[in-house]
MMTF fields as JSON, N, C-alpha, C and O atoms, coordinates in Angstrom:
{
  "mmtfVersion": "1.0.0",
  "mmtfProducer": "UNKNOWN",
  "numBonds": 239,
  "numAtoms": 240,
  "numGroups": 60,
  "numChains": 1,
  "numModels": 1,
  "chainsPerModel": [1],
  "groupsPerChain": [60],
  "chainIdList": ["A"],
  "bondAtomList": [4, 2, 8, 6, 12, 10, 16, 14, 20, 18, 24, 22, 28, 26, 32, 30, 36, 34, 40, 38, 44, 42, 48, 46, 52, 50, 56, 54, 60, 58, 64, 62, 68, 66, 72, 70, 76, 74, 80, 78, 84, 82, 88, 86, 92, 90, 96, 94, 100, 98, 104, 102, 108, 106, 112, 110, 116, 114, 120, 118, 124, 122, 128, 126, 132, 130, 136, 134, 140, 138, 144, 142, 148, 146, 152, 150, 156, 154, 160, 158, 164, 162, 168, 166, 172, 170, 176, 174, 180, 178, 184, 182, 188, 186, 192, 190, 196, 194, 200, 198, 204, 202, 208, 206, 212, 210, 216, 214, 220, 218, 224, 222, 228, 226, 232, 230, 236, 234],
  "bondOrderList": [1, 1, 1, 1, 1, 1, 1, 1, 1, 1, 1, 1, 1, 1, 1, 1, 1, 1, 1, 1, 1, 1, 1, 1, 1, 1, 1, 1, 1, 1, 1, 1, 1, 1, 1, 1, 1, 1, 1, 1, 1, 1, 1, 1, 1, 1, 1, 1, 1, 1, 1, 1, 1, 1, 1, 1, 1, 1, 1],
  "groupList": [{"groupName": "UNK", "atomNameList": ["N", "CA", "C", "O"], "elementList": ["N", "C", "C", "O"], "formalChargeList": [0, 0, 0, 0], "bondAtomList": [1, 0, 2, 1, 3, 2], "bondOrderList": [1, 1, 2], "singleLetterCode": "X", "chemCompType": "L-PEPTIDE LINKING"}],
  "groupTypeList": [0, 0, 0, 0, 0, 0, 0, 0, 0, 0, 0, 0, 0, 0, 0, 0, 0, 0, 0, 0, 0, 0, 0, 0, 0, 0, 0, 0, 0, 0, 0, 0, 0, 0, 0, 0, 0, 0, 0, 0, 0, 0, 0, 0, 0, 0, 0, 0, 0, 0, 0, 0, 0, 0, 0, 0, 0, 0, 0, 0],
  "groupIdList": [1, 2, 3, 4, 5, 6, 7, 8, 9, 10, 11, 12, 13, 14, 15, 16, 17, 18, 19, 20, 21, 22, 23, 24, 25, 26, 27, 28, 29, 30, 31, 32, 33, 34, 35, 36, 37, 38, 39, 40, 41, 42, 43, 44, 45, 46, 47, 48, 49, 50, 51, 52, 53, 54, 55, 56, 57, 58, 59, 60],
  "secStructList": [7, 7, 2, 2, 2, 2, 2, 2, 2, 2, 2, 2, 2, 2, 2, 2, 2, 6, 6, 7, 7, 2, 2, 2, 2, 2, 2, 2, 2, 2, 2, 2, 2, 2, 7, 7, 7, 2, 2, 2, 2, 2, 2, 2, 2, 2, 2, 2, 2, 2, 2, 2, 2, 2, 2, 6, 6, 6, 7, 7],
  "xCoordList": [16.929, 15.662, 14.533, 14.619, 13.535, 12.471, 11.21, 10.794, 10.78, 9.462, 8.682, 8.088, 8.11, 7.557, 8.383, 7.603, 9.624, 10.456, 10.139, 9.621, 10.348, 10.093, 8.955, 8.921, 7.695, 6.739, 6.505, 5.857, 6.882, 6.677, 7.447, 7.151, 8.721, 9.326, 8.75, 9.005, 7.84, 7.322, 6.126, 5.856, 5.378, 3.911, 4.352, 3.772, 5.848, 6.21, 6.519, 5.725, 7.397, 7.657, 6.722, 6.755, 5.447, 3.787, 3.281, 2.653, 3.912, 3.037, 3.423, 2.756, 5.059, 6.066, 6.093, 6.562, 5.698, 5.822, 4.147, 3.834, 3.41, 2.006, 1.24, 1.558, 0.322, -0.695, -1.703, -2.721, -1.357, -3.109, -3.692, -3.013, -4.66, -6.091, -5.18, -4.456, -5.185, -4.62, -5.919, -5.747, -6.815, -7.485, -7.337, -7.347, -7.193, -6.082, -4.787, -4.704, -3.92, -2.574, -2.769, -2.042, -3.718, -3.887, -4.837, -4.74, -5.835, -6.502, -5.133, -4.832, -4.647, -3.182, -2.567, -2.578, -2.006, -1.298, -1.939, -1.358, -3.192, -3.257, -4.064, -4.199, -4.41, -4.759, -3.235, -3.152, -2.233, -0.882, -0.023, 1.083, -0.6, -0.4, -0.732, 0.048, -2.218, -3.231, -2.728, -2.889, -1.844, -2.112, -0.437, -0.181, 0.222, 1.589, 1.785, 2.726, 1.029, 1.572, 2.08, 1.828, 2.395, 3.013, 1.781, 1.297, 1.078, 0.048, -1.077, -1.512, -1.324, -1.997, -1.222, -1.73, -0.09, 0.889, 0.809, 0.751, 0.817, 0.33, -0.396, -0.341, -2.063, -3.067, -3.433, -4.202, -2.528, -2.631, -1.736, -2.433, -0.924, -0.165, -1.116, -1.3, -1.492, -2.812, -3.714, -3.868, -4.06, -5.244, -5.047, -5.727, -3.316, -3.169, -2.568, -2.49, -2.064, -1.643, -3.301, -3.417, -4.424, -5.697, -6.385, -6.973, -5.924, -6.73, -5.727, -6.324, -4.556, -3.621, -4.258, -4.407, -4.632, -4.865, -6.27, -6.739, -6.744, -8.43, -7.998, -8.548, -7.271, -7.141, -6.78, -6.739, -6.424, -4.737, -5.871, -5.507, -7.425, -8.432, -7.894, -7.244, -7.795, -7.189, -5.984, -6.014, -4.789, -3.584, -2.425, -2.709, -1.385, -0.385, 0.705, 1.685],
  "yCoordList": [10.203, 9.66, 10.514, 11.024, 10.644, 11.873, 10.987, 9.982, 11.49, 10.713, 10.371, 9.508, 10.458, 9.832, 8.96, 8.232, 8.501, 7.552, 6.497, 5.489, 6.503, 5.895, 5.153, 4.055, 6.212, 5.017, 4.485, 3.452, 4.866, 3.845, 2.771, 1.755, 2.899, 1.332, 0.643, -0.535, 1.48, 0.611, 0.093, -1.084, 0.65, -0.293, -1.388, -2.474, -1.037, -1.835, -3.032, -3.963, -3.204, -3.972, -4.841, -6.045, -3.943, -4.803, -5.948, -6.999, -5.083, -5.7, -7.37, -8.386, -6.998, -7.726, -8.94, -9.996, -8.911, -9.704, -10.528, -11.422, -9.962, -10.546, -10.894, -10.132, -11.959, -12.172, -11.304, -11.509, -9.857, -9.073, -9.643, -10.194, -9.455, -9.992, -8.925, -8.096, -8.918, -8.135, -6.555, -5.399, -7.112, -5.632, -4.145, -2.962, -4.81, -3.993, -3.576, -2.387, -4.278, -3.962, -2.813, -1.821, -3.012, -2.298, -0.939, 0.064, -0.876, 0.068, 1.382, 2.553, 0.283, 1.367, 2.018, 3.239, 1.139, 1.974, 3.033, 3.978, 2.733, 3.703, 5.442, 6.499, 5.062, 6.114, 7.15, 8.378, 6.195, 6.717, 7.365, 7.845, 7.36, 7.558, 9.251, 10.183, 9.253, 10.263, 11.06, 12.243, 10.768, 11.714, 11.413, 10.288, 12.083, 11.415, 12.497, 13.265, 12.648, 13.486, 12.632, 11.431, 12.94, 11.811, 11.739, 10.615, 12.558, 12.114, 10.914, 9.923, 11.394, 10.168, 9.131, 8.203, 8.949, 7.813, 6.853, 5.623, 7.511, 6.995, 6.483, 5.365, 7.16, 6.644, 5.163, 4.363, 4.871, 4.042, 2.928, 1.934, 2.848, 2.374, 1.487, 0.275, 2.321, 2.22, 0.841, -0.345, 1.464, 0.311, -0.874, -1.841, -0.688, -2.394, -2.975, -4.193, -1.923, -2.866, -3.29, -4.187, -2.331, -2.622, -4.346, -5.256, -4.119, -5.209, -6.663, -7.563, -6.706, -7.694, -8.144, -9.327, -7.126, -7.706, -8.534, -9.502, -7.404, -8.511, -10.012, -10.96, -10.132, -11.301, -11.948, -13.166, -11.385, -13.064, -12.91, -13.232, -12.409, -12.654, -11.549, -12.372, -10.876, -9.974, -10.415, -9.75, -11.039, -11.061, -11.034, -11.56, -10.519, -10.311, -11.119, -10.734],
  "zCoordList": [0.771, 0.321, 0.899, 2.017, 0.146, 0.778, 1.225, 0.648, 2.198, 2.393, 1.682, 2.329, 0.5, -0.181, -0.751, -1.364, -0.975, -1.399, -0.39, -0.871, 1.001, 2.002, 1.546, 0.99, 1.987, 1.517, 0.606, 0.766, -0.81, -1.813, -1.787, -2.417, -0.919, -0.562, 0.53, 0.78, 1.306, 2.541, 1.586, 1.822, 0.611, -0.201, -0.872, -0.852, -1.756, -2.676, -1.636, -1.771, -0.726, 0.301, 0.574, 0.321, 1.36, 1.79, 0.098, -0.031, -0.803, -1.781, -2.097, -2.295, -2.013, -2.495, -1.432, -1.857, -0.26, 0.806, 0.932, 1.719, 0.028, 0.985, -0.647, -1.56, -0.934, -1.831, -1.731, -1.07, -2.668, -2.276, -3.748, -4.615, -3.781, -5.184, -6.361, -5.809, -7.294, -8.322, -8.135, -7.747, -8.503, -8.519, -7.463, -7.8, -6.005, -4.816, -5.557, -5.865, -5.833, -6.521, -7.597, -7.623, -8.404, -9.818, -9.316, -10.023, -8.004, -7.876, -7.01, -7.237, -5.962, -5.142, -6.344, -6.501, -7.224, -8.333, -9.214, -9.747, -9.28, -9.951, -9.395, -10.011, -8.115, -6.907, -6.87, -6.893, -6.811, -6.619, -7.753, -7.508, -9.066, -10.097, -10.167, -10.368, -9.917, -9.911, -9.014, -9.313, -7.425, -6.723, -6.098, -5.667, -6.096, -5.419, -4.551, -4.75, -3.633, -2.209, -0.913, -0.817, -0.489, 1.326, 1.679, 1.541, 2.097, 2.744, 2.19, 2.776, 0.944, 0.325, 0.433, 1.063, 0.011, -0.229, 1.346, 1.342, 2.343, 4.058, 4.055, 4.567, 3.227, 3.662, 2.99, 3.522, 1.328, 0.618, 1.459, 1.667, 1.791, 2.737, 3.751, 3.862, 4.251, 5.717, 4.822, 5.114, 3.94, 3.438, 3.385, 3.727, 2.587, 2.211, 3.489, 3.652, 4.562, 5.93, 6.855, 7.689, 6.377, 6.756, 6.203, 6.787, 4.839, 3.741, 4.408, 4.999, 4.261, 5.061, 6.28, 6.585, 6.975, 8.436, 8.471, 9.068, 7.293, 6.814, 6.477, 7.039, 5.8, 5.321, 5.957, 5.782, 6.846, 7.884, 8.928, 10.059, 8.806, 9.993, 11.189, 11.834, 11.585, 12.367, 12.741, 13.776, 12.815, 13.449, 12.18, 11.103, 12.354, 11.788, 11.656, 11.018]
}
């Protein structure tokens, strides 16, 4: 499995496990569409484990 496989199972995972707003869901996908490098794919990653932590008020 190549690192970018990784993380698209670690986003799909975050996505699949947590209530994000649809428009988050539909904006990641389609950022990831446009640009499929590892590094982006990390940073998209980052956001929605960022936007999660917004939501649950800072704790996990």
């Amino acid at each position: 499995m190549t690192e970018l496989e990784k993380v698209a199972l670690q986003i799909s995972e975050i996505i699949s496990n947590f209530d994000f707003p649809l428009f988050i869901v539909q904006d990641v996908n389609k950022r990831l569409m446009d640009c499929q490098e590892v590094g982006y794919a990390k940073q998209q990653l980052r956001y929605l484990q960022n936007v999660k932590k917004a939501m649950l008020g800072g704790s996990e």
